[in-house]
N, C-alpha and C positions, 0 to 999 in steps of 0.2 A: 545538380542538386541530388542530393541523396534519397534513399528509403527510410520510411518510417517502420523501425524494426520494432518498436515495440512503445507500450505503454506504461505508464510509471504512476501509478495513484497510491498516494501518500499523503499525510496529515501538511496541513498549513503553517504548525510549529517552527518558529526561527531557529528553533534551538539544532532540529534535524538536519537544518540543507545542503551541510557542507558535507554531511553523511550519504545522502542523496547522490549529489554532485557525485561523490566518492566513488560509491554504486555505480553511477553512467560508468563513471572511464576506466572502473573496473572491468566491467562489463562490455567494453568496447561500443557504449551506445550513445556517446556526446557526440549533438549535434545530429542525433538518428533516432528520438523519440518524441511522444507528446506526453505530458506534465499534465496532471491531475492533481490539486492539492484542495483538500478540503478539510475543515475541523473536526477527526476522528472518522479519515475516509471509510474504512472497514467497519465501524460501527454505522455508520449511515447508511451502506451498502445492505449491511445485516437486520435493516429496521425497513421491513417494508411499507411500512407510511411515509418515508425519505427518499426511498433511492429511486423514484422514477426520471425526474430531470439526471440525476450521477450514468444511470445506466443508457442515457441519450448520451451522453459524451463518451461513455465506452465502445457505446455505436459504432460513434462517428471514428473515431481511432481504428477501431478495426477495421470498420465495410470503405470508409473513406481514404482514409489513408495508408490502408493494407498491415495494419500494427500486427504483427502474428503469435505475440509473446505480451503480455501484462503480467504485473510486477507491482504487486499490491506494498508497499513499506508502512507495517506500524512502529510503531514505540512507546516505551516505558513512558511513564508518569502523562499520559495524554488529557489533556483538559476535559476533552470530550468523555471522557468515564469521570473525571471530576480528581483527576490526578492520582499517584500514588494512593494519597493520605485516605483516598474513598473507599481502601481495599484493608483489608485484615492483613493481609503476608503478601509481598512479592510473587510467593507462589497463585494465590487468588486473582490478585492482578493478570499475570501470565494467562490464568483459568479462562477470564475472562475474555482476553485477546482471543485466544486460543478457539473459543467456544463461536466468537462472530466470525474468525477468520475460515471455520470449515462451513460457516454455512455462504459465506460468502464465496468458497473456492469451490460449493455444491453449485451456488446459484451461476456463476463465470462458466462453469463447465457444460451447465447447460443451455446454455442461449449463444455461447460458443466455441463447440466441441472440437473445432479445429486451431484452434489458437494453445499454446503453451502458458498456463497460469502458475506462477510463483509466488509463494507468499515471505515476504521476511521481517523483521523485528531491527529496530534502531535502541540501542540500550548504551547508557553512558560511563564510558570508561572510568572516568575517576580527575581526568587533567581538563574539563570543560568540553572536550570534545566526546565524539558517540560513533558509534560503530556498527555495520549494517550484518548479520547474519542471517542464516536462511533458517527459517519459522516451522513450515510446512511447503511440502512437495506441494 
């Protein structure tokens, strides 16, 4: 059996996971991570009356199963902001992501400073499917 190279916490959306999936075997990490999906991970993460049960299962990835890299995946029009339509411009949207994901990659860095934290964005091409790019270092 393999190592657990890393953790992957990303939104619950059906519409993401083939993007996800995508990610792993880009990544070389099918079959060598643990899966975190919740409704607007990053935004939950960033609301601290939320994230205490999320950051028990970050935990446990890291100290338990030696995860040494987390891999935060948001994306466009996410329910948990209340979709698109919630947002003035695309660019506001973004703003927004943007704004929970450094405080979320403050909060990861400090409770664990030896792990590699990456943050990335799933935004949809145009033919049904979506596309995973990197967000923030």
């Amino acid at each position: 059996m393999g190592q657990c190279k890393a953790l992957i916490l990303t939104c619950m959306d059906y519409r993401i996971q083939e993007a996800v999936l995508g990610f792993a075997d880009l990544n070389e990490l099918r079959g060598a991570y643990d899966l975190i999906a919740v409704a607007g991970a990053q935004k939950v993460l960033a609301d601290v009356s939320l994230r205490f049960a999320l950051m028990k299962q970050i935990k446990l990835a890291v100290e338990q199963h030696g995860a040494n890299m987390i891999c935060i995946i948001a994306h466009e029009d996410c329910g948990a902001y209340g979709g698109s339509a919630a947002f003035q411009s695309k660019e506001a949207e973004i703003a927004a992501y943007r704004k929970d994901m450094d405080a979320v990659l403050a909060l990861l860095t400090r409770h664990f400073p030896d792990v590699k934290i990456y943050a990335y964005i799933c935004q949809p091409v145009g033919d049904g499917t979506w596309e995973t790019s990197r967000f923030r270092k």
